[in-house]
C-alpha positions as CSV (number, residue, x, y, z in Angstrom):
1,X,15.9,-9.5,-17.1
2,X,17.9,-8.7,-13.8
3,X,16.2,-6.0,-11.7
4,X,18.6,-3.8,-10.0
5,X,18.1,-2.9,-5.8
6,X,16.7,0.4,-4.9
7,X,19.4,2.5,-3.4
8,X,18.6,4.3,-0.1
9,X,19.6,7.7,0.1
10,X,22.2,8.7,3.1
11,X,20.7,9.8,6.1
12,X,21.7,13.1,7.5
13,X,23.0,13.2,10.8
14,X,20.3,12.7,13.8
15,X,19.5,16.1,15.1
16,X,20.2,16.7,18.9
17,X,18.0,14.7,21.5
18,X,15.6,17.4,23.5
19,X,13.5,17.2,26.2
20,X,12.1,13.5,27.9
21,X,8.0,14.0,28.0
22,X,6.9,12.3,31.9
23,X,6.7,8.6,32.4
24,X,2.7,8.4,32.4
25,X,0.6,6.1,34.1
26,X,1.1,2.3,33.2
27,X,-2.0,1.3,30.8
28,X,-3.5,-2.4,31.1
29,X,-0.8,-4.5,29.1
30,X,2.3,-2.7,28.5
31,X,5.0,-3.9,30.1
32,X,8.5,-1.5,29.1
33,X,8.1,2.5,28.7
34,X,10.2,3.4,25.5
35,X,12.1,6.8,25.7
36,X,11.5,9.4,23.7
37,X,13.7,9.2,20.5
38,X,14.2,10.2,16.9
39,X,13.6,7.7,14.2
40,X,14.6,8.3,10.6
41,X,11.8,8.1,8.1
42,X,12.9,7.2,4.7
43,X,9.6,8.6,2.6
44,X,9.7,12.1,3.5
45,X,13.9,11.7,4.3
46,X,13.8,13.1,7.4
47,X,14.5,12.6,11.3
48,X,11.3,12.5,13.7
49,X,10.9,13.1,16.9
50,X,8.9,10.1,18.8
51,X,8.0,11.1,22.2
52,X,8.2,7.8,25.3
53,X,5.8,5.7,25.1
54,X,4.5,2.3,26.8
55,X,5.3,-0.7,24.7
56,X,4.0,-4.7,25.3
């Protein structure tokens, strides 16, 4: 028996950027700050809003 793919609904279109938070202070390890940004999750269907962050 063939299984058939899961279909992923269509996003709607990414909201408007806002506001940058402040670069903060550089924690031990991270090397890159990450602006703030929206990222699409697909349980709840809808666009977040990450704020910057320090990545590795």
């Amino acid at each position: 028996m063939l299984r058939s793919k899961k279909l992923k609904t269509i996003k709607p279109i990414k909201p408007m950027d806002r506001m940058q938070n402040m670069q903060t202070i550089k924690p031990i390890g991270a090397t890159k700050w990450v602006k703030a940004h929206w990222r699409y999750n697909y349980g709840t269907g809808n666009w977040e809003w990450i704020l910057g962050h320090w990545s590795k």
